[in-house]
Residue frames as qw, qx, qy, qz and C-alpha x, y, z in Angstrom:
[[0.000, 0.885, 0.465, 0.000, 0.00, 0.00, 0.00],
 [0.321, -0.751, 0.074, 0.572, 2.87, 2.51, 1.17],
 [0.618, 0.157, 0.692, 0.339, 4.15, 1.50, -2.09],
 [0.285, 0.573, 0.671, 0.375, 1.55, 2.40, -4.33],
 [0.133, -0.968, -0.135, 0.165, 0.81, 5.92, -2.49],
 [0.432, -0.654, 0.202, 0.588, 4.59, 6.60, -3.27],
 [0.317, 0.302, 0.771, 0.463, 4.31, 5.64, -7.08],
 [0.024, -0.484, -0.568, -0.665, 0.97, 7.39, -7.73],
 [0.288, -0.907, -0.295, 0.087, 0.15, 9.85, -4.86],
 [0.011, 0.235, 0.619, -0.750, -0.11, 12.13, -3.36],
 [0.589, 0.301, 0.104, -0.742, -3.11, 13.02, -5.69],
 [0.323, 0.085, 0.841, 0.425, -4.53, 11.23, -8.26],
 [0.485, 0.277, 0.008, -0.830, -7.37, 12.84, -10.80],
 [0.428, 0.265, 0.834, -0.224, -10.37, 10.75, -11.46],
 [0.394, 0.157, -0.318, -0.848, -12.32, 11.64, -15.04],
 [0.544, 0.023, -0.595, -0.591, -15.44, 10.68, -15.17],
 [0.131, 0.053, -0.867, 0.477, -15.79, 9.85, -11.24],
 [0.463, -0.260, -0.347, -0.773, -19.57, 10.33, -11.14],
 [0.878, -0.103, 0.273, -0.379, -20.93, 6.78, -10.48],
 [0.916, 0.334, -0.170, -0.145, -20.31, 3.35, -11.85],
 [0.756, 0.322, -0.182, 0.540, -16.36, 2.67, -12.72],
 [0.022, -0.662, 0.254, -0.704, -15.20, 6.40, -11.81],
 [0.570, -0.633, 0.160, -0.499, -16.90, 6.37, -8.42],
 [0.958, -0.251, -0.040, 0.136, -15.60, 2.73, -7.76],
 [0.641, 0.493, -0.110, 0.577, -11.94, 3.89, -8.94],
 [0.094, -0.660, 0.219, -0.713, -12.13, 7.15, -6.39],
 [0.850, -0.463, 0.029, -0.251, -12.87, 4.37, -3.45],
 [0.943, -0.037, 0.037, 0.329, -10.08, 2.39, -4.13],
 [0.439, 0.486, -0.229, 0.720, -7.40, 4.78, -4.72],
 [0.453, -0.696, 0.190, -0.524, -8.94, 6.96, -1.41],
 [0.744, -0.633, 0.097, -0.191, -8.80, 3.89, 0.32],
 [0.869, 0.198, -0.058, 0.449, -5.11, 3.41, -0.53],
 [0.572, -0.380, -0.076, 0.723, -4.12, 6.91, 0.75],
 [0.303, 0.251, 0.429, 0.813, -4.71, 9.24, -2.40],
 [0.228, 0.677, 0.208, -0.668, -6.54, 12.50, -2.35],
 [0.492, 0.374, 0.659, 0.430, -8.72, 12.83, -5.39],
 [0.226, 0.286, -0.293, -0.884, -9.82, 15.15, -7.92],
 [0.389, 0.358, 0.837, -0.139, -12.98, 14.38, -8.96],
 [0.067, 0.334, -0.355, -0.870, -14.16, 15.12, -12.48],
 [0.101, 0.577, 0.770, 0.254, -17.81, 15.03, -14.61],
 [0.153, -0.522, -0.293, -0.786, -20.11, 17.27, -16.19],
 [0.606, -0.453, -0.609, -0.239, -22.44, 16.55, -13.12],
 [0.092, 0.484, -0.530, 0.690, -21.47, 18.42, -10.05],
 [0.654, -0.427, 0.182, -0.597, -23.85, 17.08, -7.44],
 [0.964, -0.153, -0.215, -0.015, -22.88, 13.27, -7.33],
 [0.525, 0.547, -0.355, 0.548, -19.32, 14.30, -7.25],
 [0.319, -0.601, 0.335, -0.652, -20.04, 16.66, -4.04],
 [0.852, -0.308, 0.380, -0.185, -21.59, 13.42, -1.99],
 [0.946, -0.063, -0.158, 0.277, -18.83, 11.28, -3.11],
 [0.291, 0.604, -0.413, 0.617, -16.26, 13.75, -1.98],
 [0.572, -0.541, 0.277, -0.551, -18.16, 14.44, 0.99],
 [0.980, -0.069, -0.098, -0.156, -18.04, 10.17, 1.27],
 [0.784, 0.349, -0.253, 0.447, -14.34, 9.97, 0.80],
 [0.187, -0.720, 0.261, -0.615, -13.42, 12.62, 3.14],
 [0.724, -0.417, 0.191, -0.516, -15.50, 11.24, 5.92],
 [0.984, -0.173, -0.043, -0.014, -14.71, 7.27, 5.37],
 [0.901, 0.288, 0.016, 0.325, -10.67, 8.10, 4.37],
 [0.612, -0.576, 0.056, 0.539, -9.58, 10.63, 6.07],
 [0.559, 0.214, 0.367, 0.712, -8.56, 12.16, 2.27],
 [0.014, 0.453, -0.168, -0.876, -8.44, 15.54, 0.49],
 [0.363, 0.410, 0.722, 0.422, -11.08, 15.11, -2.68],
 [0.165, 0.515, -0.052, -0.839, -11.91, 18.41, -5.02],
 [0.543, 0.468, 0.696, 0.050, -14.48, 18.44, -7.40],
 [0.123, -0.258, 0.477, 0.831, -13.89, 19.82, -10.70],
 [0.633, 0.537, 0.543, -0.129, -17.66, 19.88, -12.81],
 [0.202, -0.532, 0.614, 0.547, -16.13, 19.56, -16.19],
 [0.805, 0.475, 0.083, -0.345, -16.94, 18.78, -20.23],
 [0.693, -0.269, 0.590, 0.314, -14.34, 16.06, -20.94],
 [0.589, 0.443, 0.566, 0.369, -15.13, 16.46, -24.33],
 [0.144, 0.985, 0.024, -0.087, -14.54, 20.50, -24.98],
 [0.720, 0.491, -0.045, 0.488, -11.64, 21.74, -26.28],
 [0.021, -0.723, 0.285, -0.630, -10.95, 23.55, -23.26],
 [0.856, -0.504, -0.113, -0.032, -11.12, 20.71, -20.52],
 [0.730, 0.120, -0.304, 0.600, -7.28, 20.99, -20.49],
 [0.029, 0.628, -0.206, 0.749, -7.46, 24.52, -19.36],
 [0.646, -0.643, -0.012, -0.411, -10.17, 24.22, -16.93],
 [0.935, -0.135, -0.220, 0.242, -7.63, 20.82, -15.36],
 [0.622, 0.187, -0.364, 0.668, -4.86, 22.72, -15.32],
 [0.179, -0.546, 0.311, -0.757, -5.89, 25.95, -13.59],
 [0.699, -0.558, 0.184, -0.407, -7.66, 23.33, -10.68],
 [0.969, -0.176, 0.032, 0.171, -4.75, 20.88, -10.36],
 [0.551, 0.711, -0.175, 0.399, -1.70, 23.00, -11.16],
 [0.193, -0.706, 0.579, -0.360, -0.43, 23.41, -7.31],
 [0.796, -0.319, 0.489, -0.158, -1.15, 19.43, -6.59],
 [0.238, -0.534, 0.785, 0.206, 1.16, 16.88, -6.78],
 [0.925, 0.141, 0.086, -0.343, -0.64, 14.47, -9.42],
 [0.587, -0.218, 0.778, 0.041, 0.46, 10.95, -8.97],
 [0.182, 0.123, 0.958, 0.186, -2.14, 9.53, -11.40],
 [0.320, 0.230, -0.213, -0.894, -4.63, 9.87, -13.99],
 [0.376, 0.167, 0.909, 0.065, -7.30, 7.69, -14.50],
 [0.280, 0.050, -0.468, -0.836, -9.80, 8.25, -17.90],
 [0.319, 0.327, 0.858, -0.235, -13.29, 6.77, -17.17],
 [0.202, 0.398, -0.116, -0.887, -15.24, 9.14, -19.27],
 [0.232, 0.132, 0.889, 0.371, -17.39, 7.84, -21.81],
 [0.575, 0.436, 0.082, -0.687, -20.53, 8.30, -24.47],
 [0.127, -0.027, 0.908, 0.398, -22.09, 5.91, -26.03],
 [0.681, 0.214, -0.086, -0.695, -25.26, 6.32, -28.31],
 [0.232, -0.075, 0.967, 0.079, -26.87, 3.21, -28.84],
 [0.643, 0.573, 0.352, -0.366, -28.51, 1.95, -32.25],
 [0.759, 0.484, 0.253, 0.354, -27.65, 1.41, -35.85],
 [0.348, -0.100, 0.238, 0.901, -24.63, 3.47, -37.18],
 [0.169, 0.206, 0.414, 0.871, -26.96, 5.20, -39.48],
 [0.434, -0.734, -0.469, -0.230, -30.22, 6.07, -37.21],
 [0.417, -0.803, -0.185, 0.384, -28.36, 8.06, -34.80],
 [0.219, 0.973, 0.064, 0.036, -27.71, 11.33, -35.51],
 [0.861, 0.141, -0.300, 0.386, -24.18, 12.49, -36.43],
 [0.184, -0.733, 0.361, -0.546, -23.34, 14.83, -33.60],
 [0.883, -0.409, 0.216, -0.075, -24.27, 11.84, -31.06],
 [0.949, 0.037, -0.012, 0.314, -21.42, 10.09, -32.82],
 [0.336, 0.588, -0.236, 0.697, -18.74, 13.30, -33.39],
 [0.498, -0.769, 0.311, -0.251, -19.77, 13.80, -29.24],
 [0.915, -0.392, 0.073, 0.066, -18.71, 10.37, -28.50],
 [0.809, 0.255, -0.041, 0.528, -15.02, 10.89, -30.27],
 [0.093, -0.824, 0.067, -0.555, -15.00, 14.04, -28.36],
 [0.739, -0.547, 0.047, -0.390, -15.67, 12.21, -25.37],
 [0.995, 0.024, 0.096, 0.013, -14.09, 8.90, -26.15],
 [0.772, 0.432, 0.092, 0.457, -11.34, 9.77, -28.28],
 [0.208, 0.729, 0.004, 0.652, -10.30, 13.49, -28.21],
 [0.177, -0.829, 0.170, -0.503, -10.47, 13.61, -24.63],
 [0.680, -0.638, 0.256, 0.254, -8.36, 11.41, -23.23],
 [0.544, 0.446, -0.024, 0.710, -5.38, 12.45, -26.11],
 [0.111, 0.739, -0.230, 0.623, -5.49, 15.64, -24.52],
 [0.653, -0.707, 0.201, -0.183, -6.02, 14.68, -20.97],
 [0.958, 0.117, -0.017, 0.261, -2.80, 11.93, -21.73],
 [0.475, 0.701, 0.102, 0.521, -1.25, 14.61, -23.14],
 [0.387, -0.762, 0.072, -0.515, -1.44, 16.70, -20.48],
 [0.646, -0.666, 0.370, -0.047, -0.51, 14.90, -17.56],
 [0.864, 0.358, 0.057, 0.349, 2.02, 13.16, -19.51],
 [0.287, 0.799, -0.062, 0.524, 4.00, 15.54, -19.69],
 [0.391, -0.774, 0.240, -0.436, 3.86, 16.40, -16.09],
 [0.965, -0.210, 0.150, 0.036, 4.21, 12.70, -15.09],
 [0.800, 0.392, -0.038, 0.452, 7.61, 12.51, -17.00],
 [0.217, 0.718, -0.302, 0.589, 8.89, 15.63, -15.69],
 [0.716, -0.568, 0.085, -0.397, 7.82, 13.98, -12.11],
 [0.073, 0.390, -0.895, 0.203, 9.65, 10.76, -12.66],
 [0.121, 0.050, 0.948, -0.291, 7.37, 8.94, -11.72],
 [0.478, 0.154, 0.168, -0.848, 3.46, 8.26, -11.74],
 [0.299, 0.135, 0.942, 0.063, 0.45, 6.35, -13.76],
 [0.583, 0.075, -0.221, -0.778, -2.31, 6.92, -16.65],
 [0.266, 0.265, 0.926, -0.043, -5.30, 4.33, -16.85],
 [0.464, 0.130, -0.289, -0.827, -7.44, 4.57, -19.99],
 [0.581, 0.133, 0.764, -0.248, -10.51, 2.72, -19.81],
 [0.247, 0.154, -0.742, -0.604, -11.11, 0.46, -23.09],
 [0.695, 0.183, 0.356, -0.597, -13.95, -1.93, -23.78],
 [0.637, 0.187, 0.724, 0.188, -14.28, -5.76, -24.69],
 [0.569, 0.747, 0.343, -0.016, -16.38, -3.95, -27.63],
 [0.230, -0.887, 0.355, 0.185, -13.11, -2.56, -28.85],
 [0.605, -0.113, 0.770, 0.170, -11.81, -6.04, -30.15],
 [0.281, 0.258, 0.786, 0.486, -13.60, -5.76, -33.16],
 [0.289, -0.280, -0.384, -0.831, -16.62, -4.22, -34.96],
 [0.084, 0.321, 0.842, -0.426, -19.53, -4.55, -32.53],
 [0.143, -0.435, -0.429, -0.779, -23.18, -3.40, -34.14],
 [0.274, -0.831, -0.416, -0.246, -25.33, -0.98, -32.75],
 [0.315, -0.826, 0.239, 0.401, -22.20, 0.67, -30.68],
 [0.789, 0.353, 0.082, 0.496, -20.07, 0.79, -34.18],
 [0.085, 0.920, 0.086, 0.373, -18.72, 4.21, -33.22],
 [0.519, -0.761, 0.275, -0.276, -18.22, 3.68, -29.62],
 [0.984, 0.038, 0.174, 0.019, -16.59, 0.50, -30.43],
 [0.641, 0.596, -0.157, 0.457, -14.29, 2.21, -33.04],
 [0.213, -0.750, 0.263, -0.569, -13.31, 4.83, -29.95],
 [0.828, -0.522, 0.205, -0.015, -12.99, 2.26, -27.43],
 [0.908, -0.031, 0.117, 0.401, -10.07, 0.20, -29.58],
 [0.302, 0.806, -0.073, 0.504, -8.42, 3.93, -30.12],
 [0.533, -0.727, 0.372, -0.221, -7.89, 4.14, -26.08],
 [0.981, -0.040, 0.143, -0.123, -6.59, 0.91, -26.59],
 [0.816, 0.423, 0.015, 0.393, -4.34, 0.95, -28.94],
 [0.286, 0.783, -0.137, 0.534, -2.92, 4.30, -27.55],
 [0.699, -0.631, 0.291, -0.169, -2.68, 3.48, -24.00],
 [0.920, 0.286, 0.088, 0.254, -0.34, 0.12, -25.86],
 [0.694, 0.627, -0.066, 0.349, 1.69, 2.57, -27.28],
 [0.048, -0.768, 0.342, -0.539, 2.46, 5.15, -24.74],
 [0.939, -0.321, -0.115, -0.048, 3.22, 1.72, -22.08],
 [0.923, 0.150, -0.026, 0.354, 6.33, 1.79, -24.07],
 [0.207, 0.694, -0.035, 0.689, 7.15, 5.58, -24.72],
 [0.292, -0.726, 0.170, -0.599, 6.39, 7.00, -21.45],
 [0.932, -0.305, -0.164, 0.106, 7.54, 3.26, -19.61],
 [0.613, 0.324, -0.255, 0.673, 11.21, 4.23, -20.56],
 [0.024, 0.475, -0.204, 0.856, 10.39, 7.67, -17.99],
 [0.078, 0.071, -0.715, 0.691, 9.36, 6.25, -15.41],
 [0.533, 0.067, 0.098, -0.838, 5.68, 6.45, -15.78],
 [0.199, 0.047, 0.972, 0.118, 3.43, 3.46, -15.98],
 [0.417, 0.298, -0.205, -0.834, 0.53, 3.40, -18.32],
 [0.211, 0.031, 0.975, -0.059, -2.37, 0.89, -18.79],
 [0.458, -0.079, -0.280, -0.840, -5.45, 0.26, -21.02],
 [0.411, 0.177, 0.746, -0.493, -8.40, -1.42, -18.86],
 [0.399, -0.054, -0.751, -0.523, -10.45, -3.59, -21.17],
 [0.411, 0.056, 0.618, -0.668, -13.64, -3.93, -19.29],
 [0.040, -0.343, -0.892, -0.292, -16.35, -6.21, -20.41],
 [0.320, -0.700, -0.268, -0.579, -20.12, -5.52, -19.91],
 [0.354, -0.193, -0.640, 0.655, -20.25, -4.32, -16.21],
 [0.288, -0.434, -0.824, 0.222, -23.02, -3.16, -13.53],
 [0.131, 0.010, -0.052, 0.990, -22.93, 0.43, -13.91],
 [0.357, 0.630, 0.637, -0.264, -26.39, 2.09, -13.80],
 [0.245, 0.549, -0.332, -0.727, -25.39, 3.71, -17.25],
 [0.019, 0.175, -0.960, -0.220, -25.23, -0.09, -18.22],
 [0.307, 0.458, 0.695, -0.462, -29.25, -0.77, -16.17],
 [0.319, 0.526, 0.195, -0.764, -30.40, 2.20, -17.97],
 [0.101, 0.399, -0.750, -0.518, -29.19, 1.19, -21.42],
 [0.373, 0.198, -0.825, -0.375, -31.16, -2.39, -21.63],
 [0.705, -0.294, 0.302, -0.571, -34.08, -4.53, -19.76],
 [0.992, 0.028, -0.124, -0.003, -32.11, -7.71, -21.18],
 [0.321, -0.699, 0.629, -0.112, -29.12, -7.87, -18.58],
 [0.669, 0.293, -0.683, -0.006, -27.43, -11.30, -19.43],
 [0.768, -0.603, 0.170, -0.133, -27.57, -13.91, -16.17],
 [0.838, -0.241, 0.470, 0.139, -25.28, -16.37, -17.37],
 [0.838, 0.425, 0.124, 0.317, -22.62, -17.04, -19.74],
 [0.636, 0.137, -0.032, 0.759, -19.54, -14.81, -21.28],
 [0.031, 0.542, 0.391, 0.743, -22.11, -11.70, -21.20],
 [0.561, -0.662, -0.476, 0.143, -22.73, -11.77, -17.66],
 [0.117, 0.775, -0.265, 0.562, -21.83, -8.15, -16.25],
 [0.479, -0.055, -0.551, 0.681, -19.13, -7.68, -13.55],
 [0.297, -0.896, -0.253, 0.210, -19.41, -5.63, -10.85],
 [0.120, 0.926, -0.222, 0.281, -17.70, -1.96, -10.82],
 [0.319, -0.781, 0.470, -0.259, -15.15, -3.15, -7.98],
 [0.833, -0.052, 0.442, 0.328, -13.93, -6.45, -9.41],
 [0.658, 0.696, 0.174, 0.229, -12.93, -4.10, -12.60],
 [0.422, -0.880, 0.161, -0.146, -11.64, -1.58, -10.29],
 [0.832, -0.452, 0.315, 0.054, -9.43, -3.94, -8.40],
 [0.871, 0.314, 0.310, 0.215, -8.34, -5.67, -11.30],
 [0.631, 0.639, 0.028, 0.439, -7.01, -3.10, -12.90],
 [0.306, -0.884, 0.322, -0.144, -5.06, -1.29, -10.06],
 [0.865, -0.308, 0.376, 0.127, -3.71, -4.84, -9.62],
 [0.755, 0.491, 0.324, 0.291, -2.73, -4.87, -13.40],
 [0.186, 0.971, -0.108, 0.103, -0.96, -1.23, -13.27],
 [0.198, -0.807, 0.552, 0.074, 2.76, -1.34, -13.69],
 [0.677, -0.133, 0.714, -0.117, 2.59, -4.69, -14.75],
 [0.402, 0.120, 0.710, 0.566, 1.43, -4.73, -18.29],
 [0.121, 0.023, -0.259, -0.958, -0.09, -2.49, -21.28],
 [0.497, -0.227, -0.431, -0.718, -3.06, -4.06, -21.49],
 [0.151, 0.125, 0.838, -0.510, -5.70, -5.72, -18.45],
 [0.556, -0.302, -0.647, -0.425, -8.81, -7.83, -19.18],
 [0.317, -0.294, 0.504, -0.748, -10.99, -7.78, -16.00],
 [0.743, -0.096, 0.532, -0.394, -12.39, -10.79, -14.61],
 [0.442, -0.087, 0.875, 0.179, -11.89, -14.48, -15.58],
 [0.595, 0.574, 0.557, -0.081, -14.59, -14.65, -17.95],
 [0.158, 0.982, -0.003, -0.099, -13.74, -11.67, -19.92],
 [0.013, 0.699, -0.579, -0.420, -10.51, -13.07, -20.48],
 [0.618, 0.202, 0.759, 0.028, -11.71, -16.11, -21.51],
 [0.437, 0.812, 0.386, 0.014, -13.47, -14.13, -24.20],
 [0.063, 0.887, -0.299, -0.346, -10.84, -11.98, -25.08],
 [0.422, -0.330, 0.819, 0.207, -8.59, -15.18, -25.75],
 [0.564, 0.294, 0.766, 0.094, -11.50, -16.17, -27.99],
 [0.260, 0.918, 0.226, -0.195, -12.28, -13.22, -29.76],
 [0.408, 0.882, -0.172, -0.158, -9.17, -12.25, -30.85],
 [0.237, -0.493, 0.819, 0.174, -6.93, -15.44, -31.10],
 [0.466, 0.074, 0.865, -0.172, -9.19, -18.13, -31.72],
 [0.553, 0.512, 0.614, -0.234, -11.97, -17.05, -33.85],
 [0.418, 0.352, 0.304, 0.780, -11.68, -15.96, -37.57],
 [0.003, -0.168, -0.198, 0.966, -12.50, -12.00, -37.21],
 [0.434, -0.172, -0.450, -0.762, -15.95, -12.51, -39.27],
 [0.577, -0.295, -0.761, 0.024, -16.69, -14.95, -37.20],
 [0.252, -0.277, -0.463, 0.803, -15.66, -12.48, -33.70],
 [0.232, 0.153, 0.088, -0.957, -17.63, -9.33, -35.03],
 [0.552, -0.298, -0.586, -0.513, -20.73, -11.89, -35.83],
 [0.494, -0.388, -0.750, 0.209, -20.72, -13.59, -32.35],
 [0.116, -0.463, -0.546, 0.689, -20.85, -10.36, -30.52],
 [0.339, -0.095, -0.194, -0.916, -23.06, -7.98, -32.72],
 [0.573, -0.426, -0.602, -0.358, -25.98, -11.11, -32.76],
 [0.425, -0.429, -0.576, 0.551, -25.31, -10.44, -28.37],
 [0.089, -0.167, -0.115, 0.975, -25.77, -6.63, -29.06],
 [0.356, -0.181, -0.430, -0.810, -28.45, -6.73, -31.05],
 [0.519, -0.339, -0.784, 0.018, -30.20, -9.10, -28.88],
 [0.309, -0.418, -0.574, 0.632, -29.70, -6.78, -25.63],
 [0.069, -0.249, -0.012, 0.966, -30.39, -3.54, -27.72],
 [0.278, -0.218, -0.563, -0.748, -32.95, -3.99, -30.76]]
C-alpha cells in the first residue's frame, strides 16, 4: 500500500468519477491513501462522493464539474490541479449512443469521439508531460471488450474504445522508458447504472454476464505497472482469448453484434 501511495500519490485525478467505474476507482485509490480530484459534467454526485471519501478516508477530494469532451477541458484541469502533486490519472469518461450506425444522428457520434477519443489524447497529453517531468506516476485509460472488433449498434463507440486501446499500448512503451506506468483497462459488460439504464435484457449467465464496478476496479489497479493491457475478470478473459486469437475476425464481429443486437434492438 505505502508503495503504491509513493508511485501514484499524493493526488490522483479521477475523469469521469460520477458513479459506476469512476466512483468505484475514487474508493479504491482513497482507500489506498490518495486524495482525489474528482471530475464530470455533473457536479452534485461528485459533491456526496467527496463528501463520502473525506468522511470514510480521512482524504483531500476536489471536485472539478467539467466537459471532458470541450476543447478547453485541459485549461479548466490545469488551472484546478496545477499546485497538486498528481500521482495519477485515470480516464473513465465515456458516451455511447446506442442503435444502428446510421439512425443516430451524427453529432451523437462526433460527441462520443470528443468524449471517447479526443479527450483522453489531450487529458494523456497533459498529464504526460507532467508525469515525465515527475519521474514517476500512472495513466489508466478505460477500453472496452467492444473494442476487439466491430460490434453493431455501438459501431462508433466500439471504433473509440479500440483507439484508447491501442494508444494506451503505445504510450506503455514511450512513457515506460520515464518512469511512468501506463495501462489500457479492457472492461467487459459491467453493472454500472449507465449499463441498467441502457437495456431490460441484462445477461444472467454465460460470457455476457456483467461484472461488478469493484472487481474491474481492483483488477485493474492490480494490473498497473505490470502490463499495457488488463482484461478484468476471468470470464472476460476467456473471451478476449476467444475473440481475438481463436476465432476468424468474421466470425468475432458476428458472435458479438448477434449479443448486441439481442440486448439492444
Amino acid at each position: 500500500m505505502d508503495s503504491f501511495l509513493e508511485r501514484y500519490g499524493p493526488w490522483a485525478v479521477v475523469a469521469g468519477a460520477s458513479e459506476g467505474i469512476g466512483a468505484s476507482f475514487s474508493r479504491k485509490l482513497a482507500a489506498r491513501g490518495l486524495n482525489l480530484v474528482l471530475v464530470a459534467r455533473r457536479a452534485d454526485p461528485l459533491q456526496k462522493l467527496a463528501a463520502e471519501l473525506r468522511s470514510e478516508h480521512e482524504v483531500e477530494a476536489h471536485v472539478l464539474s467539467l466537459d471532458l469532451g470541450s476543447a478547453d477541458a485541459v485549461a479548466g484541469m490545469s488551472a484546478a490541479t496545477e499546485t497538486l502533486d498528481v500521482g495519477l490519472m485515470v480516464y473513465n469518461a465515456a458516451f455511447s449512443p446506442i442503435g444502428t450506425f446510421l439512425e443516430i444522428e451524427v453529432q451523437e457520434h462526433l460527441k462520443a469521439v470528443d468524449v471517447n477519443v479526443l479527450g483522453p489524447l489531450r487529458m494523456t497529453h497533459y498529464f504526460g508531460r507532467r508525469l515525465v517531468r515527475r519521474g514517476r506516476g500512472g495513466i489508466i485509460l478505460m477500453s472496452s471488450m467492444s473494442g476487439l472488433q466491430g460490434t453493431a449498434m455501438v459501431a462508433n463507440y466500439a471504433a473509440t474504445k479500440a483507439y484508447d486501446a491501442i494508444l494506451a499500448e503505445g504510450l506503455w512503451y514511450e512513457l515506460g522508458q520515464q518512469g511512468v506506468d501506463v495501462l489500457g483497462c479492457l472492461a467487459g459488460a459491467t453493472l454500472t447504472p449507465s449499463y441498467q439504464s441502457s437495456t431490460d435484457r441484462i445477461p444472467s449467465k454465460g460470457l455476457a454476464r456483467p461484472m461488478q464496478p469493484d472487481e474491474v476496479t481492483e483488477q485493474a489497479l492490480r494490473d498497473l505497472g505490470k502490463k499495457p493491457t488488463g482484461v478484468s475478470g476471468r470470464r472476460n478473459r476467456a473471451a478476449y482469448v476467444l475473440l481475438s486469437r481463436l476465432l476468424p475476425r468474421r466470425g468475432a464481429i458476428s458472435m458479438v453484434s448477434k449479443e448486441t443486437e439481442r440486448m439492444y434492438r
